[in-house]
N, C-alpha and C positions, 0 to 999 in steps of 0.2 A: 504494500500500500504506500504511496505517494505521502512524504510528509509536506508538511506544510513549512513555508522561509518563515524563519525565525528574526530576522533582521528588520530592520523599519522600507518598508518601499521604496522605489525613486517614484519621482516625480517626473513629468516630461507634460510638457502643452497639448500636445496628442500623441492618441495612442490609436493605434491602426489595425484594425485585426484579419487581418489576412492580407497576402503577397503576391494576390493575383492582376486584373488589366487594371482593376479601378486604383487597388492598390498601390501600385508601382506609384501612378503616374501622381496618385497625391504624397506620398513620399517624396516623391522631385519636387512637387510645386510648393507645395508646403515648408520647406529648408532650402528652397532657391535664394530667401531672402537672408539665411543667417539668424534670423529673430526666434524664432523658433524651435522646439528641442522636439522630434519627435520618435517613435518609436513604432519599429513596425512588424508586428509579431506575423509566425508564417510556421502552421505544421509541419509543413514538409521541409525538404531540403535544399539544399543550394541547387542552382542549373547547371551543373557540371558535368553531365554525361553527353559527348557528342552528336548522342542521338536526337538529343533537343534539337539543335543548334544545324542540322540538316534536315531539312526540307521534309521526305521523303520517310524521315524519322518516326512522324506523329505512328506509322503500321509497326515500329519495333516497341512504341511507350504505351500503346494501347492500353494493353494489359499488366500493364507495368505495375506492383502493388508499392514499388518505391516512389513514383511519382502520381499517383493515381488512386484517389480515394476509392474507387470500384464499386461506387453504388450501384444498387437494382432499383427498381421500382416493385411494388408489390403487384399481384398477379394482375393483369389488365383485361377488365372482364371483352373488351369488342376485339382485345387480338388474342382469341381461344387462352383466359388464362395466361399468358407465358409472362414472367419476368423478366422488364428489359434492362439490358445494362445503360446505367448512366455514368459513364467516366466524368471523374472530374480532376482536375490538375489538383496535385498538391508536391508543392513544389514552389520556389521563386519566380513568379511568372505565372503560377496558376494554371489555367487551362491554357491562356496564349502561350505557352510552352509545350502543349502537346497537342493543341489544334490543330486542322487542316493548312492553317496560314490565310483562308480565304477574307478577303479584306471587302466586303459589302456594306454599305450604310443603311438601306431599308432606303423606302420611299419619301418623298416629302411629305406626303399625305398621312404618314403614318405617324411623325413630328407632329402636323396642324393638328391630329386627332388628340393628341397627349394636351394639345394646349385648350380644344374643345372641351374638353373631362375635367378644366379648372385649373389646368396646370399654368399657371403666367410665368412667359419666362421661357418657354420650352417647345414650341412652334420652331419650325423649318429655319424659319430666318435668323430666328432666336440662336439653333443651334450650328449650323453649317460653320461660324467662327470658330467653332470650337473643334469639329474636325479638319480643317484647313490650320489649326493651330497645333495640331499634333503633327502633320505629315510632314515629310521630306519624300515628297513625291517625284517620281524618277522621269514625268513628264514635263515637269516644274511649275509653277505657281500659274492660275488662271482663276476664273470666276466660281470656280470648285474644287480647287485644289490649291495647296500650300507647299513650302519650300523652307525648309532651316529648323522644322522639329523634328523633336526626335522619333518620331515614327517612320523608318522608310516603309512606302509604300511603291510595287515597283509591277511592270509587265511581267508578263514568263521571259524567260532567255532566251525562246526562239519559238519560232509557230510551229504545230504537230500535225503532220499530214492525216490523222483521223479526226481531228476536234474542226481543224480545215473543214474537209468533207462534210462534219456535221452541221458545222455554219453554215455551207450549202444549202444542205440539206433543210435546215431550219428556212432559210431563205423561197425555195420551192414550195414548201407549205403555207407563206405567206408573212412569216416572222423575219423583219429584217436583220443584219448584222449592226449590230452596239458595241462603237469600239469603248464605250466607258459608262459603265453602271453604275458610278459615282457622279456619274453628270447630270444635264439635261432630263433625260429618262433614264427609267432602269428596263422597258422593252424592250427584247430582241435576243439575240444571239453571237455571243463570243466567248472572250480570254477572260475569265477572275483576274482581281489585282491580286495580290499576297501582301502580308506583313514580311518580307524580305528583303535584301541588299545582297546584291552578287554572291546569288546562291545560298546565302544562309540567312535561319530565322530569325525576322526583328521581333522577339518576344516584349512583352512588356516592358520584363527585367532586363534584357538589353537596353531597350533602347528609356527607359525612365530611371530604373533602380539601379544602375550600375555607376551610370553617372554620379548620382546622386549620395551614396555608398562612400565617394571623399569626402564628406562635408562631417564637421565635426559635430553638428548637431542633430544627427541623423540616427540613430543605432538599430541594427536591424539583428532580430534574432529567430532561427532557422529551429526546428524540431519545437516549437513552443505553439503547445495546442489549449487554447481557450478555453476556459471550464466554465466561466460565469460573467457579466457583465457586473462590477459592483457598484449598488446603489448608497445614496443617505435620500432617505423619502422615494422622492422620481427624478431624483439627481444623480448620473451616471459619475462616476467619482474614478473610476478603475476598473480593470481586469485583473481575476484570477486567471494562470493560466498555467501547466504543466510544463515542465523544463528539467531535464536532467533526471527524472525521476522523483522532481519536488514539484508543489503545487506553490506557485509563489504567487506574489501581488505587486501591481504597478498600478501607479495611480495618473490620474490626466487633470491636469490643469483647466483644461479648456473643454475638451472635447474626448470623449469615443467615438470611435470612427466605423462601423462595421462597413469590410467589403469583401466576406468569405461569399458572396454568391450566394445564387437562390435556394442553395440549399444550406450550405450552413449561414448564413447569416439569421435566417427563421427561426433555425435549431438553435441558435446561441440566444436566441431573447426569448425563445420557450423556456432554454433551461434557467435564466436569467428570473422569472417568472414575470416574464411581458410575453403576454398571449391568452389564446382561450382558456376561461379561467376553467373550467369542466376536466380540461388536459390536462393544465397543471396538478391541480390537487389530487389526478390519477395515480399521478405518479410522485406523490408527496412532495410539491415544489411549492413554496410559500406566493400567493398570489401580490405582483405589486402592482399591474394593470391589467383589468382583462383585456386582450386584446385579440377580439377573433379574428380579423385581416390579418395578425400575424401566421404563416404558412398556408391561408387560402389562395386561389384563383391561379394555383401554377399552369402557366402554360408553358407546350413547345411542341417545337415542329415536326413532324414524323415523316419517314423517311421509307420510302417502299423505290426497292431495285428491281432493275430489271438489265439483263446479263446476255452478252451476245454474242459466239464463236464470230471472229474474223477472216477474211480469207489472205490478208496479207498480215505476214509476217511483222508488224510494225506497232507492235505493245510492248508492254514493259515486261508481262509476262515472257514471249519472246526473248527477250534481252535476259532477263533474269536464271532462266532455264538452261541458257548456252552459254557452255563455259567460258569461250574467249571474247563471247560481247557482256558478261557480265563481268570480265576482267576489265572490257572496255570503258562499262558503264564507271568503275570506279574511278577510274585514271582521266575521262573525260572528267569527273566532277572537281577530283584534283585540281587538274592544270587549268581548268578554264572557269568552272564552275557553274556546268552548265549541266545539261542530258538529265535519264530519268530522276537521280537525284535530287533534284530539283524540283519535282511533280506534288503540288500542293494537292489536299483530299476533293476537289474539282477545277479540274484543267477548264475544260469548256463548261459553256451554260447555255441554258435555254429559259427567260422567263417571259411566261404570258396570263392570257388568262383561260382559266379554264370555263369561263361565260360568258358572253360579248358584253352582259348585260353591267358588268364589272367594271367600275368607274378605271381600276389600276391592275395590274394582273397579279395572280395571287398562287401562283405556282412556278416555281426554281428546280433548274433541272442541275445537276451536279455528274459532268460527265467525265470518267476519268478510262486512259487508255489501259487498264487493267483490271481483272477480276479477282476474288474468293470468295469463299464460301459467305464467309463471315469477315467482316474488316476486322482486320491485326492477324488474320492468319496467313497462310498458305498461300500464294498464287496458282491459281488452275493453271496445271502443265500445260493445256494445247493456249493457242493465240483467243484473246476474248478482251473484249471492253465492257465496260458497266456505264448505265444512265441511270439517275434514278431521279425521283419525282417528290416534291416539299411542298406540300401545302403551308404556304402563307401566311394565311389568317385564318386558325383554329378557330371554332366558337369551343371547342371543348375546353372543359375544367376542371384542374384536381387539387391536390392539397399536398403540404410538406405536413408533418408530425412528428413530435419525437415519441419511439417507445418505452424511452426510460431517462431518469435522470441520470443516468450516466452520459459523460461527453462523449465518450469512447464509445457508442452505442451508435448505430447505422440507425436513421430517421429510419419513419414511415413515409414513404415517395408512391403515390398513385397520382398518374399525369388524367388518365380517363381518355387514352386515345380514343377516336374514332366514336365517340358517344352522342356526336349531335351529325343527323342527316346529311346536313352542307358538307362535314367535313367528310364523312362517307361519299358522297358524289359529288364531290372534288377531286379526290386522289382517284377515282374511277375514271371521272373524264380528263385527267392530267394521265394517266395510264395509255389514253386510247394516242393522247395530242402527243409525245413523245412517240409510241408507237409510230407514229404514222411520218414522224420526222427519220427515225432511224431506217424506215423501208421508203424514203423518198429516193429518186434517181441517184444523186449524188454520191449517196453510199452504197449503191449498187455493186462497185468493184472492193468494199471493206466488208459488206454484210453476210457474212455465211450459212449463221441461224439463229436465234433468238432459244435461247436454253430455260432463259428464266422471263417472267412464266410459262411460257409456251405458246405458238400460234393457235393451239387449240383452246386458249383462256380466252373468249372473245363478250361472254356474255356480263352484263353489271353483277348479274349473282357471286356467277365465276371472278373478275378480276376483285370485288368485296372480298371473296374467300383467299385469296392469294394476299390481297393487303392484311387480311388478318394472321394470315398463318405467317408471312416477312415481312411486314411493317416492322421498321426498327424506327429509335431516335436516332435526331441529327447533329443531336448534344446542343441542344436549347436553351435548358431549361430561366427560366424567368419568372416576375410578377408576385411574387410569394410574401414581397413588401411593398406595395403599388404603393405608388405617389397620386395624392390628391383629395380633394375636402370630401370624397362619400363615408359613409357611416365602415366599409372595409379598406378603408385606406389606413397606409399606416406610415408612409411621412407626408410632411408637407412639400410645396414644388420647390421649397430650400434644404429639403433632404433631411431636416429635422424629423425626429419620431414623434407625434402625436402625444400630448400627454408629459412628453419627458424632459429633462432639462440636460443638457451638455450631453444629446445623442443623437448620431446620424447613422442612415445608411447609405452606402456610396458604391453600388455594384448593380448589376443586372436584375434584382430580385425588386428594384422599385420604378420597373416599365408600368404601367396602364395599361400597356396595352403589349402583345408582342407583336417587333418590329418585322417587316415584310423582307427580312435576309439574315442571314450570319449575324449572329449579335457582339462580336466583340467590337469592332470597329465601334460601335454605339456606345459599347461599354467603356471604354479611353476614353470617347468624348466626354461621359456621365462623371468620370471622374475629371478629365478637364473642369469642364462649368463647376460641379461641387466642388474644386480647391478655391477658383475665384469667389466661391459664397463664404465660402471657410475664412479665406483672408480678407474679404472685406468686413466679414462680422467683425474678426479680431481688432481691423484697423479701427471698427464705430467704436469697440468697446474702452 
């Protein structure tokens, strides 16, 4: 058993609990100015294993239980029961350390909506400064893009003659080619950006916490896992938290900061006792707010592949399988920094809508020149590519929960895939609108056969039964601390907790709504804006 620090605590102006996108980047901003002492607690471990830090990586960290909390969800009753995995980075960098790299904003429309729901402050226009204020963008500075932050944000290293074809392809169906889905629109068909610079990953921790890590006011400590938020009243005063095998305490001047993500950051203010007070007292935790918004309304994206033997030779499987071009592949990424190595978890895209009637399109396709069975394992021996299909805008709804007052105890995680109609005949007619791109002329000379789910799955019964049996997530998850004045909100649009005094949440878990892409890019912005809130409090006070 974990003794408790016997010593009197430090003190620091903030304290940060967790070391992931939002993390990092208030870390930087918050000790950019010197004035400040802060401290930035992080379960996991430093980013030292190579595999981060290439591209191609995120398939060897998958399953990694060193960098990678390994959550499930519990049984999910529209996909037959099964529990799904939900990785989540734990590690310096958090999941931006073992994501895909894809660097997507979401729509503008999905900004206006967060500022519709009450949010002021947080509309499109509101926020676009704030991702153009991150990037060091590789096509350099424009009406949506930024130049000189720390965020490189960059093209692939060279174009792929199947993602090519599929741009075609996409093109023939009626979808044009988008050469930037950060821009103007996000319609059409092309190249993802990446969180990368020649060839390797710009994680968070690269590019915010590393910098930041010289400053003498800055102290970051690695294996120290959170037990409790400490209050005096509903004044956030400190963290308990596990180190060395001691339970020790640190106190904040100013502010707590939570930015462990949509799943622990819920779980740390349940065990905290800020949450539904019915939970807490289940599990003997002293109530100090009730507060039911905390771990409601989790959304995220799900994810249903579909998988296609090739007739040429030009995947990465290929590559991977043959001994002297996987010799190849190494020695190209070496010297130049370029080839499969490189290959973020979707090279090309397809987004549109799967209803005309659809103001914005609400289906991302993620298409990448390799197959498995299951992502992080095996590549299928013969030649194959994968597409697969994101619904957008979820109406489904699930919940975070903890099962126990222990920290050390894996939440309760039910997302409720597939439980409201729209979202069932969405991924049914996003099934049919991909299909019908990957069998357009273009890929006519790449397309061999379609393995997964088969040409004979053509009916809505049949492709519903295939999204239930391989629906997986896209690694999403969000919302489980929404921002905004309804009766289940749980900060306000200044990232304050409701109710509390010197306490924030600062990470993906306080969306309103979820965004129509890859959510970290949104997540650095979230933590941009919230440092500027942070430091201007500090400056009125």
């Amino acid at each position: 058993m974990a003794k408790s620090q016997p010593e009197d605590p430090k003190v620091f102006d903030y304290v940060i609990v967790g070391a992931g996108s939002a993390g990092c980047v208030l870390a930087n901003r918050l000790t950019a100015s010197g004035r400040h002492r802060v401290l930035l607690l992080e379960a996991g471990g430093p980013d030292n294993n190579i595999w981060i830090h290439i591209p191609i990586g995120y398939g060897r960290l998958f399953k990694d239980v060193r960098y990678n909390w390994m959550y499930h969800t519990e049984p999910e009753p529209e996909l037959n029961n099964r529990r799904i995995f939900q990785p989540r980075g734990k590690v310096l960098g958090g999941s931006s350390s073992i994501n895909g790299l894809v660097y997507l904003r979401g729509q503008k429309e999905d900004f206006d909506l967060w500022r519709q729901l009450g949010n002021t402050g947080w509309s499109y226009d509101d926020v676009l400064p704030y991702f153009k204020k991150s990037e060091d963008h590789q096509r350099g500075a424009d009406a949506y893009h930024g130049v000189g932050g720390p965020l490189a944000v960059s093209d692939p290293p060279a174009p792929h003659e199947l993602v090519e074809a599929f741009i075609r392809a996409a093109a023939e169906t009626g979808l044009q080619r988008n050469e930037d889905f950060n821009g103007e629109s996000q319609e059409g068909a092309g190249y993802f950006q990446t969180t990368s610079r020649r060839g390797r990953r710009c994680s968070a921790a690269v590019a915010f916490l590393r910098p930041a890590m010289k400053r003498a006011n800055l102290t970051v400590m690695t294996y120290a896992m959170a037990q409790t938020v400490l209050f005096e009243g509903k004044r956030a005063t400190g963290v308990s938290f596990l180190h060395e095998g001691r339970i020790k305490r640190v106190m904040a001047g100013r502010e707590v900061i939570l930015s462990g993500g949509a799943i622990n950051s819920p779980q740390l203010l349940q065990l905290s006792g800020w949450g539904p007070a019915d939970l807490l007292q289940e599990h003997g935790i002293a109530v100090i707010q009730d507060a039911p918004g905390v771990g409601a309304n989790l959304q995220d994206h799900l994810q249903v592949r579909m998988v296609f033997k090739a007739k040429k030779k030009v995947t990465i499987n290929d590559a991977y399988h043959h001994p002297l071009r996987r010799i190849g592949m190494g020695l190209e990424y070496l010297m130049y920094r370029r080839g499969p190595l490189t290959t973020s978890a979707g090279l090309g895209t397809a987004i549109f809508k799967t209803n005309e009637r659809y103001a914005t399109p609400d289906c991302e396709v993620h298409f990448i020149p390799f197959s498995t069975d299951k992502m992080g394992e095996a590549l299928h021996p013969y030649s194959a590519f994968t597409a697969s299909v994101c619904q957008l805008r979820p109406e489904s709804r699930g919940s975070l929960r903890i099962k126990s007052a222990d920290p050390a105890a894996a939440p309760e995680i039910r997302v409720n895939y597939l439980a409201s109609q729209t979202d069932r005949q969405a991924n049914i007619d996003a099934l049919r609108r991909l299909r019908a791109i990957v069998h357009a002329p273009a890929m006519c000379d790449y397309l061999k056969e379609e393995t997964e789910p088969g040409p004979g799955i053509t009916s809505d019964a049949d492709l519903l039964a295939y999204c239930r049996e391989r629906g997986s997530t896209i690694y999403h998850p969000t919302c489980t601390c929404i921002m905004g004045p309804g009766p289940d909100a749980v900060v306000s649009p200044s990232l304050k907790v409701h109710g509390a005094e010197g306490l924030r949440v600062v990470d993906g878990s306080i969306m309103p709504r979820l965004i129509s892409a890859n959510t970290n890019a949104a997540i650095i912005m979230i933590g941009e804006k919230a440092a500027d809130m942070i430091l201007a409090d500090a400056q009125a006070a």
